[in-house]
Z-matrix of the N, CA and C atoms (Angstrom, degrees):
N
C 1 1.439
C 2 1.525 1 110.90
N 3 1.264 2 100.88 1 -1.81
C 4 1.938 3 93.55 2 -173.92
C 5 1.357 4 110.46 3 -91.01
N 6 1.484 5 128.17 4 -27.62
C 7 1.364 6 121.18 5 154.74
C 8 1.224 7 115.32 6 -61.57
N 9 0.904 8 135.64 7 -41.45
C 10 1.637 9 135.55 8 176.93
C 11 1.746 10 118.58 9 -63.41
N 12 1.275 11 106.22 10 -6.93
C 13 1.564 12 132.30 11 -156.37
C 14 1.738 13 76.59 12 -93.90
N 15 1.274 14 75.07 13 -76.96
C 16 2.112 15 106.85 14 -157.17
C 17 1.936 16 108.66 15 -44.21
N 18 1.756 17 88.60 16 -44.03
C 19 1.707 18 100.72 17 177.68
C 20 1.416 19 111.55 18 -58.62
N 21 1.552 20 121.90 19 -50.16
C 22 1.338 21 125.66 20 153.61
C 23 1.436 22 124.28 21 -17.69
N 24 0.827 23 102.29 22 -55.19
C 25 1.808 24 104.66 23 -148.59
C 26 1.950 25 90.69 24 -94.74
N 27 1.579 26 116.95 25 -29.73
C 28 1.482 27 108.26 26 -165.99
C 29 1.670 28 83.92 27 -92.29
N 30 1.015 29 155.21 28 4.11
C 31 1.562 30 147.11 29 -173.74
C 32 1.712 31 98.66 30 -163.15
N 33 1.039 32 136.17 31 99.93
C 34 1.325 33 147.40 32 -129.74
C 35 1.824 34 89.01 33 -130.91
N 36 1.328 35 120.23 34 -33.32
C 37 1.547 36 101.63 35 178.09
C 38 1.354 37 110.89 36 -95.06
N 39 1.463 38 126.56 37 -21.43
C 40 1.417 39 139.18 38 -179.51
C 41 1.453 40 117.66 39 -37.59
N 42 1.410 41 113.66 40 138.38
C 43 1.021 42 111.43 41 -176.18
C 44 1.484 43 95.69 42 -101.40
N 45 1.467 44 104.80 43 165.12
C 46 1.648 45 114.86 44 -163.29
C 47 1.521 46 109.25 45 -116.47
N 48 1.123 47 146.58 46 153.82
C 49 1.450 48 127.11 47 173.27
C 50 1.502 49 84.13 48 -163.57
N 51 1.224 50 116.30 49 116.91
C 52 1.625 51 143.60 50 123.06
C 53 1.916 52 124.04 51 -18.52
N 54 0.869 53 122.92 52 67.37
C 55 1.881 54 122.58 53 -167.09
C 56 1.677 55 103.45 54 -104.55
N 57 1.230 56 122.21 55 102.28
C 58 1.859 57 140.03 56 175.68
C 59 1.014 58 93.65 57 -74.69
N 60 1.433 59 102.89 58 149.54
C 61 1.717 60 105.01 59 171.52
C 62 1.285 61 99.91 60 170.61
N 63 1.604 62 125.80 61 171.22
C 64 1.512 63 114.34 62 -155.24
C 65 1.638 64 86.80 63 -153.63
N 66 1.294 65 101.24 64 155.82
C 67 1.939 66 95.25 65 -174.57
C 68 1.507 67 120.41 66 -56.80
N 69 1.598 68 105.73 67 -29.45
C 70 1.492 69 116.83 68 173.52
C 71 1.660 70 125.45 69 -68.02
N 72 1.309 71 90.67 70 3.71
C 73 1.259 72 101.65 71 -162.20
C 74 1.664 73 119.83 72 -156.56
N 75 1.488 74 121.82 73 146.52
C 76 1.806 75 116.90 74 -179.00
C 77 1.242 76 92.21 75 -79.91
N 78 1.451 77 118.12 76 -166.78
C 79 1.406 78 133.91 77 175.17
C 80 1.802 79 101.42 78 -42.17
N 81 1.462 80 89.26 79 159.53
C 82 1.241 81 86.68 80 -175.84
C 83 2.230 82 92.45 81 -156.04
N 84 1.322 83 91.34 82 -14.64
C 85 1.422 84 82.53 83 161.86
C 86 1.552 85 107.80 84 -170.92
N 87 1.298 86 128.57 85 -168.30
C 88 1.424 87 121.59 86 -167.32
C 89 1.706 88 116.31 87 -175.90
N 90 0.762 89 115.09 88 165.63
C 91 1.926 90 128.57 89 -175.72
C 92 1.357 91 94.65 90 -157.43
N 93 1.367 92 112.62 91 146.89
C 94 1.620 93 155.01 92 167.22
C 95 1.533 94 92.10 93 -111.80
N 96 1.882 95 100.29 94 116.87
C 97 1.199 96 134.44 95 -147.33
C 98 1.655 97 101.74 96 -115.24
N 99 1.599 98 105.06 97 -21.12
C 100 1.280 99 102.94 98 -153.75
C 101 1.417 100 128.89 99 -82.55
N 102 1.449 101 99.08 100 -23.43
C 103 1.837 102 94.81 101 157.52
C 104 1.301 103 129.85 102 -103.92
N 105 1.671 104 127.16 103 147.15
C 106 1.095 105 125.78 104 -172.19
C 107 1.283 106 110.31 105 -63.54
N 108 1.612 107 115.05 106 -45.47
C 109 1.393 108 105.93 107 177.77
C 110 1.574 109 153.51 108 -53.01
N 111 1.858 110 79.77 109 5.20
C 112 1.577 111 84.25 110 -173.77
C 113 1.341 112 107.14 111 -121.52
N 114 1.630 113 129.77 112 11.03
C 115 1.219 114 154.66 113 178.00
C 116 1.118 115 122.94 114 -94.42
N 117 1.737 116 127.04 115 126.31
C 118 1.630 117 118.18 116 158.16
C 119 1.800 118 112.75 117 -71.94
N 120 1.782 119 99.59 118 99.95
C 121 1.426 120 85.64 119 -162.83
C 122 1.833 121 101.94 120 -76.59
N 123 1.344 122 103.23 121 11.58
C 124 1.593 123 101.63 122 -179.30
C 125 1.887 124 117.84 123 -83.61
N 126 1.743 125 103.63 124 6.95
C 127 1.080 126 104.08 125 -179.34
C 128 1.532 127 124.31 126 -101.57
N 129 1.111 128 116.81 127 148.56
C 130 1.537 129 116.35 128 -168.86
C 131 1.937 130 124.68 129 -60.33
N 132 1.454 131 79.84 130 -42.25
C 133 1.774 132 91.80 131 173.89
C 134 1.662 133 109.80 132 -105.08
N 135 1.364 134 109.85 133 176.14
C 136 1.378 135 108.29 134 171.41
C 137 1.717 136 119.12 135 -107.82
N 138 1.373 137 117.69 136 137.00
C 139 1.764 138 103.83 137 -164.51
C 140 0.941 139 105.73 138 -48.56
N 141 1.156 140 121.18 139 148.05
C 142 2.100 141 127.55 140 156.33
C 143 1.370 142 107.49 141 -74.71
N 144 1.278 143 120.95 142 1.13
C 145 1.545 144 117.68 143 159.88
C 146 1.838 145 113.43 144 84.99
N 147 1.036 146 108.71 145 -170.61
C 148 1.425 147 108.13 146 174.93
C 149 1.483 148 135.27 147 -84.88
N 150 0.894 149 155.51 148 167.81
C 151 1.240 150 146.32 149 179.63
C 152 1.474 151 113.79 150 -90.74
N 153 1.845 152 95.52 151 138.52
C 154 1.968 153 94.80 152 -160.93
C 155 1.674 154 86.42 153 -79.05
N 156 1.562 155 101.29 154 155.86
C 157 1.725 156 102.54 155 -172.43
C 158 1.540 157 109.30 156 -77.90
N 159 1.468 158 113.16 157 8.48
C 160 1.827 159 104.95 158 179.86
C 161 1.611 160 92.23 159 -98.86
N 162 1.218 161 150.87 160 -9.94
C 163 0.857 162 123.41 161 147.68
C 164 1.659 163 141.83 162 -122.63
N 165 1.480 164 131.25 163 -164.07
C 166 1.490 165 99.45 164 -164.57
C 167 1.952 166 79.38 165 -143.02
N 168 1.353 167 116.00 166 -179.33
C 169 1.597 168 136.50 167 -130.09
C 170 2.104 169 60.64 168 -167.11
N 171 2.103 170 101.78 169 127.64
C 172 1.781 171 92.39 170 136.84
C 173 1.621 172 68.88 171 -140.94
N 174 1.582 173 68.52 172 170.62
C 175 1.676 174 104.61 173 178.87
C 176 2.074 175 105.04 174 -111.21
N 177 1.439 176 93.76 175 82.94
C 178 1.963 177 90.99 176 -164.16
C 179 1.619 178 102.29 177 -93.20
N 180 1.276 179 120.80 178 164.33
C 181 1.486 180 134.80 179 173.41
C 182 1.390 181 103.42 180 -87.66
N 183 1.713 182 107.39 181 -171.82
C 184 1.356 183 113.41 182 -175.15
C 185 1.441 184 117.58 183 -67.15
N 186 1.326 185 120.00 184 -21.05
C 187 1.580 186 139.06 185 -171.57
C 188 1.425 187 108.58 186 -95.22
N 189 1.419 188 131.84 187 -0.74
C 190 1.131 189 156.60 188 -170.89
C 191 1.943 190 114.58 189 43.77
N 192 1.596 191 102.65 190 65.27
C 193 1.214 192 123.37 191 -164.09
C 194 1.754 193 83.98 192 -120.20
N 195 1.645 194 97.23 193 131.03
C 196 1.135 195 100.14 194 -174.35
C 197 2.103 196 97.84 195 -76.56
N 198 1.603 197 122.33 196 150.13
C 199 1.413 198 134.79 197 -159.88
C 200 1.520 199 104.14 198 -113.13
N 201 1.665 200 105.25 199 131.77
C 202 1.565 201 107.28 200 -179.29
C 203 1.212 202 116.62 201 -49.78
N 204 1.464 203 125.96 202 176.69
C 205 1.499 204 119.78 203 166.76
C 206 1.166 205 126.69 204 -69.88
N 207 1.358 206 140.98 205 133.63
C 208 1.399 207 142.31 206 -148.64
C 209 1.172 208 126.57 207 69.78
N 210 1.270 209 128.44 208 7.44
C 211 1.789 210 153.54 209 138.35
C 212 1.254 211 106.73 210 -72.87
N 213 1.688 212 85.22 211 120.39
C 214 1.487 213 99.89 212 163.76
C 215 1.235 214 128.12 213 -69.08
N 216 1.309 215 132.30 214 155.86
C 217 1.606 216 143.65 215 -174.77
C 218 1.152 217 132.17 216 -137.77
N 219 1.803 218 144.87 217 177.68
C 220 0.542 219 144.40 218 138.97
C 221 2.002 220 116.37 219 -84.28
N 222 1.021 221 124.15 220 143.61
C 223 1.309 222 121.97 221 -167.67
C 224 1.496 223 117.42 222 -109.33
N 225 1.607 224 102.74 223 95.38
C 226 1.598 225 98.42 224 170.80
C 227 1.323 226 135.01 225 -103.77
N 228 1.356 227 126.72 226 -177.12
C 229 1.323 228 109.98 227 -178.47
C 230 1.558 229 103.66 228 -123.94
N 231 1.694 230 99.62 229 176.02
C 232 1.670 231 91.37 230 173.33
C 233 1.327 232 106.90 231 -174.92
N 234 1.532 233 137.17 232 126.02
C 235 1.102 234 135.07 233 142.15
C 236 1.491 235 113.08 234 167.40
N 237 1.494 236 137.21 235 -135.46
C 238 1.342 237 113.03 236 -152.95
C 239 1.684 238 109.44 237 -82.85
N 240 1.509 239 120.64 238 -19.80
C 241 1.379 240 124.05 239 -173.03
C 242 1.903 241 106.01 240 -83.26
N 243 1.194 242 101.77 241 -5.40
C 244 1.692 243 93.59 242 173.54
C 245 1.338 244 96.13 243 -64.54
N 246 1.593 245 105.90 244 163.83
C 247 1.323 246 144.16 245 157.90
C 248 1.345 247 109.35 246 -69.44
N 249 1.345 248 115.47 247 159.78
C 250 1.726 249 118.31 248 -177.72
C 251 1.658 250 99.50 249 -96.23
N 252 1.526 251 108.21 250 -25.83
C 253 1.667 252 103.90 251 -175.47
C 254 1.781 253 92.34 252 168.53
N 255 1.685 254 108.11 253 -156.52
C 256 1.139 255 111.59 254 -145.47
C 257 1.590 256 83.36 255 -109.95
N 258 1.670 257 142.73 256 132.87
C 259 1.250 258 113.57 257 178.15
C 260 1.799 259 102.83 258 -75.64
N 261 1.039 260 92.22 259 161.78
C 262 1.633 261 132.68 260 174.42
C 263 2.177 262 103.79 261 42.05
N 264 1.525 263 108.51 262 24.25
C 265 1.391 264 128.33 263 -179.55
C 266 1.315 265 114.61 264 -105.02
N 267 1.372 266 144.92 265 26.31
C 268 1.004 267 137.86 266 -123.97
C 269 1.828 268 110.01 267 -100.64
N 270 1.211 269 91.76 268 -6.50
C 271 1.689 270 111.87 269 163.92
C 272 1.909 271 102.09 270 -65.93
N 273 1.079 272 103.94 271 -56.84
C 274 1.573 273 120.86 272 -173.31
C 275 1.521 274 114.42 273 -56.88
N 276 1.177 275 120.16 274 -50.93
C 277 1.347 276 142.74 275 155.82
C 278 1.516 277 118.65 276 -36.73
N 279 1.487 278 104.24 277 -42.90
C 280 1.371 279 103.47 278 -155.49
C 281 1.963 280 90.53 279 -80.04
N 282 1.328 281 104.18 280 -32.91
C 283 1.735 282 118.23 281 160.86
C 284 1.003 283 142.07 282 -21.85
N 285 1.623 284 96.08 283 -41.41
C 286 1.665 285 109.83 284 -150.54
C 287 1.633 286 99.39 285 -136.52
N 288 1.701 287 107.06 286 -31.85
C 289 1.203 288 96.48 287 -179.46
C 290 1.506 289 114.37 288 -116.41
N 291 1.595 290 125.04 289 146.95
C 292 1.427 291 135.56 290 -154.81
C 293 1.163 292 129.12 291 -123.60
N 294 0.998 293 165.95 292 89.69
C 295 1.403 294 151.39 293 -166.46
C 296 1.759 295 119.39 294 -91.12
N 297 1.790 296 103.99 295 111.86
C 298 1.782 297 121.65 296 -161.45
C 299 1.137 298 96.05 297 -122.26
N 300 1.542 299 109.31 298 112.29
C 301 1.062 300 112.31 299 -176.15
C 302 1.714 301 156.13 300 60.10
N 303 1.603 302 90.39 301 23.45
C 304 1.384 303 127.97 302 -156.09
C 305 1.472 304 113.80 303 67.17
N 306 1.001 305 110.93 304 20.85
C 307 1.900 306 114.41 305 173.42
C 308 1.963 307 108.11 306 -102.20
N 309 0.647 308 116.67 307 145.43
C 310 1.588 309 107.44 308 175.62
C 311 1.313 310 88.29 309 -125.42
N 312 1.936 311 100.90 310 147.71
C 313 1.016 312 127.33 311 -150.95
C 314 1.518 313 119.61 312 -155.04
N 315 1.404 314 131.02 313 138.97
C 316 1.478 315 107.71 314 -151.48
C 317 1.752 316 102.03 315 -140.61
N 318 1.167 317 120.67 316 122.10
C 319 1.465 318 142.02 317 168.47
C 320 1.570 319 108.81 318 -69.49
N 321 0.740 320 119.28 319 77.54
C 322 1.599 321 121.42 320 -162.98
C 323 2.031 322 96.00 321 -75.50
N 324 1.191 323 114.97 322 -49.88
C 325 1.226 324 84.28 323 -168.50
C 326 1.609 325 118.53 324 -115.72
N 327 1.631 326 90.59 325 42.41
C 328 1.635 327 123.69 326 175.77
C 329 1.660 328 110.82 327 -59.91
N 330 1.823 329 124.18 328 90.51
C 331 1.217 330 100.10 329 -173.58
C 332 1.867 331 123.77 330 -60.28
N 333 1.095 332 86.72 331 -158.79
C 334 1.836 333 93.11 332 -178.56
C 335 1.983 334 114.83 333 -61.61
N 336 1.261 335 87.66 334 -67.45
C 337 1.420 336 78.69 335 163.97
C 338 1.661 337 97.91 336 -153.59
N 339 1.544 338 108.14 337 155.51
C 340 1.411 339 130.16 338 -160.73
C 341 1.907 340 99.49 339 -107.95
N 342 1.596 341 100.55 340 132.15
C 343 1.523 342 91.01 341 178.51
C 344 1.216 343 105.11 342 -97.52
N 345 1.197 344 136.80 343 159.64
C 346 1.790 345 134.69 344 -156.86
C 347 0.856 346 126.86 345 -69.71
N 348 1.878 347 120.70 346 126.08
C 349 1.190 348 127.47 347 -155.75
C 350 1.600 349 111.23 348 69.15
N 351 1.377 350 141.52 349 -21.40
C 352 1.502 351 129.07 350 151.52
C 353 1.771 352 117.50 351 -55.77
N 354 1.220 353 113.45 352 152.99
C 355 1.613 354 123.37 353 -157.49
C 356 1.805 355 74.95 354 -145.19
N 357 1.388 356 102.50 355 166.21
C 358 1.503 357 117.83 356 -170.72
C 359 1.715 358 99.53 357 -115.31
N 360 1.093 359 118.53 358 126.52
C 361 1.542 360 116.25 359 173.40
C 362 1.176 361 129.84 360 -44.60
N 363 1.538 362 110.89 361 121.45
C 364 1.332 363 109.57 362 -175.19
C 365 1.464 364 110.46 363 92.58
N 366 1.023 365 121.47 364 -14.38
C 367 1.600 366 119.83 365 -174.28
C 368 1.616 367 108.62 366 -108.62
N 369 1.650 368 121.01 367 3.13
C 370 1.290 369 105.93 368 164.21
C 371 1.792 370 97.33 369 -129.01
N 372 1.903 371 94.90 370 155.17
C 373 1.323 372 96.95 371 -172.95
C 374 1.740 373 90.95 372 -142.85
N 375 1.543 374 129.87 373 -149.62
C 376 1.080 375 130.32 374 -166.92
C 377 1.481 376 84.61 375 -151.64
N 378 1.844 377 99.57 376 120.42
C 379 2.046 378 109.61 377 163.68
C 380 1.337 379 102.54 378 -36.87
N 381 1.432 380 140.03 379 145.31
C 382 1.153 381 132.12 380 82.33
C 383 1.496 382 143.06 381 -76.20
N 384 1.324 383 104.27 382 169.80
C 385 1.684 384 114.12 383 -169.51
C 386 1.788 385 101.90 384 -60.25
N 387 1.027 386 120.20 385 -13.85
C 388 1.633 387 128.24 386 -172.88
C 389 1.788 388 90.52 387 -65.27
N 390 1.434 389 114.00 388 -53.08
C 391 1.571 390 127.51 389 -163.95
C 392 1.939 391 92.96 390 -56.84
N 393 1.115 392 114.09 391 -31.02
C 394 1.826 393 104.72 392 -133.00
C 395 2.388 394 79.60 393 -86.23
């Protein structure tokens, strides 16, 4: 929130916008930053906002079954702003990116390979009902 603080005060009519997004991927979600009144300005970060409706966030298990809320996951992404793969990496790709259900789908910060029961930092979280 302190860039968003600081941006405020040096450009005072500017509008602010919040844009998520992951290298595998364009935006993928977003918040409008620009009024205080609609902010917990008591929070440390700024929301990443909601998810744009062209694409989707699952929260899948080891069997790649999407997990109730409060199940932990691995976290992929999916829809028209993904990437097709890694160019000219295609070892790397074959890693990270998946095809569920004729949807392809991408573990972005899925390391190389996981020893059993290890998960890669940052890449597992817990569904909520917000996701479903």
């Amino acid at each position: 929130m302190q860039l968003r603080n600081k941006t405020r005060q040096m450009v005072p009519g500017a509008a602010i916008h919040n844009l998520y997004s992951i290298s595998e991927c364009h935006d993928v979600s977003g918040s409008d930053l620009t009024l205080d009144s609609s902010l917990d300005m008591n929070r440390t970060y700024c929301p990443v906002g909601k998810l744009f409706s062209f694409c989707r966030v699952l929260i899948l298990d080891d069997e790649l079954a999407e997990v109730p809320a409060g199940v932990r996951g691995e976290i992929y992404v999916a829809g028209p702003t993904l990437a097709r793969g890694y160019l000219r990496r295609p070892e790397m790709t074959a890693k990270r990116f998946i095809v569920r259900n004729g949807e392809l789908l991408c573990a972005p910060r899925r390391p190389d390979a996981w020893p059993p029961g290890l998960r890669g930092a940052g890449s597992v979280t817990r569904a909520t009902p917000q996701l479903r």
